[in-house]
N, C-alpha and C positions, 0 to 999 in steps of 0.2 A: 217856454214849454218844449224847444227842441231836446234838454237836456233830460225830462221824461219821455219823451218819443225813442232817444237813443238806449234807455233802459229798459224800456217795452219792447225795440226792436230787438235787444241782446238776449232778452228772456226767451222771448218766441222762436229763435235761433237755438234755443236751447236743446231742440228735437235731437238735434247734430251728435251730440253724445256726451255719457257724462264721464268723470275721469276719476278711472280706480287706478291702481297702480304702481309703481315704484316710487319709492321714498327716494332722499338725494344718493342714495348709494345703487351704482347700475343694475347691480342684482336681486338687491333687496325688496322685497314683496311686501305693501301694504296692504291689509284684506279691510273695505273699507264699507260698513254698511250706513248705508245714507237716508234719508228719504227728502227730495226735494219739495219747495214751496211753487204752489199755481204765483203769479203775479201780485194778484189785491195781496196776498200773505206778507211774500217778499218785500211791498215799501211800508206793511205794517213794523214788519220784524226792523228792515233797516232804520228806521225811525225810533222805536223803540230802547233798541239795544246799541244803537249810535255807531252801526255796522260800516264796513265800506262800502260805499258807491261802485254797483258792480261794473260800473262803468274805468273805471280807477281800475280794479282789480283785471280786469279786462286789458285795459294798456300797461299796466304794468308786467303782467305776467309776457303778454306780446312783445313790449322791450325786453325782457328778462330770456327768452328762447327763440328773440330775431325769426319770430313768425308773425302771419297775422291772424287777430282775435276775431274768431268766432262765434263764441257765445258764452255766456256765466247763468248758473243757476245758483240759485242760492239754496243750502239743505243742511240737515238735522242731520250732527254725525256724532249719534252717542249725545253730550252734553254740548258740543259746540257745535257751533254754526260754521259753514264753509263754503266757499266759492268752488266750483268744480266750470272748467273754464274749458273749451275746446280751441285748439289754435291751428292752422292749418300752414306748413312750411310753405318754401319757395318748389320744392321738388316733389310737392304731394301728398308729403305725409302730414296725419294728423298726429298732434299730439295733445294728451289732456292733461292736465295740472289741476288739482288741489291744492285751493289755500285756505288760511284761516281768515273766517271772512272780517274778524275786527282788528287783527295784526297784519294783512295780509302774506305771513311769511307761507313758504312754500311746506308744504306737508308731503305732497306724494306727485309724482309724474309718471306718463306712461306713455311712449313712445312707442306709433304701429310702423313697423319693419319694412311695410310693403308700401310704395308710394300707389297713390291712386290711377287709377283707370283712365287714360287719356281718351 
């Protein structure tokens, strides 16, 4: 059961924020309208449509931008489904990333300028 607690805990982490944002090109503007799933939804949907483990999707994106993971919601973008993931650097900043949540390759990222508030 730890492996459902670590998924309940990433959801609830979710408040954190969700990640609209720049696709892989630094200036390029994704406009990305979403609408996320409560919890019960989310390991309907993952089970169903044989999604990633937002727990994966979580470490992965975390290796992929040498930050650490904060949270993954899982949400309705248009036709697909996506991880919208919050990650927090070593110097403050958040950053959010968008993936697809059954490839999980990268869709959009957005990185805030300002590091946070010591």
């Amino acid at each position: 059961m730890p492996r459902m607690s670590t998924i309940v805990l990433a959801l609830a982490l979710a408040a954190v924020g969700a990640g609209l944002g720049r696709a892989g090109e630094p200036e390029a503007r994704v406009a990305l309208k979403s609408s996320c799933l409560p919890a019960n939804e989310t390991r309907e949907e993952i089970k169903t449509h044989r999604l990633l483990e937002p727990f994966v999707a979580l470490k992965t994106a975390a290796a992929q931008f040498k930050a650490e993971a904060l949270s993954a919601r899982l949400c309705r973008n248009g036709d697909e489904m996506v991880y919208e993931i919050a990650l927090l650097h070593r110097d403050g900043r958040l950053v959010h990333v968008v993936t697809n949540a059954v490839t999980g390759k990268l869709i959009a990222v957005r990185s805030a300028h300002e590091p946070a508030a010591k």
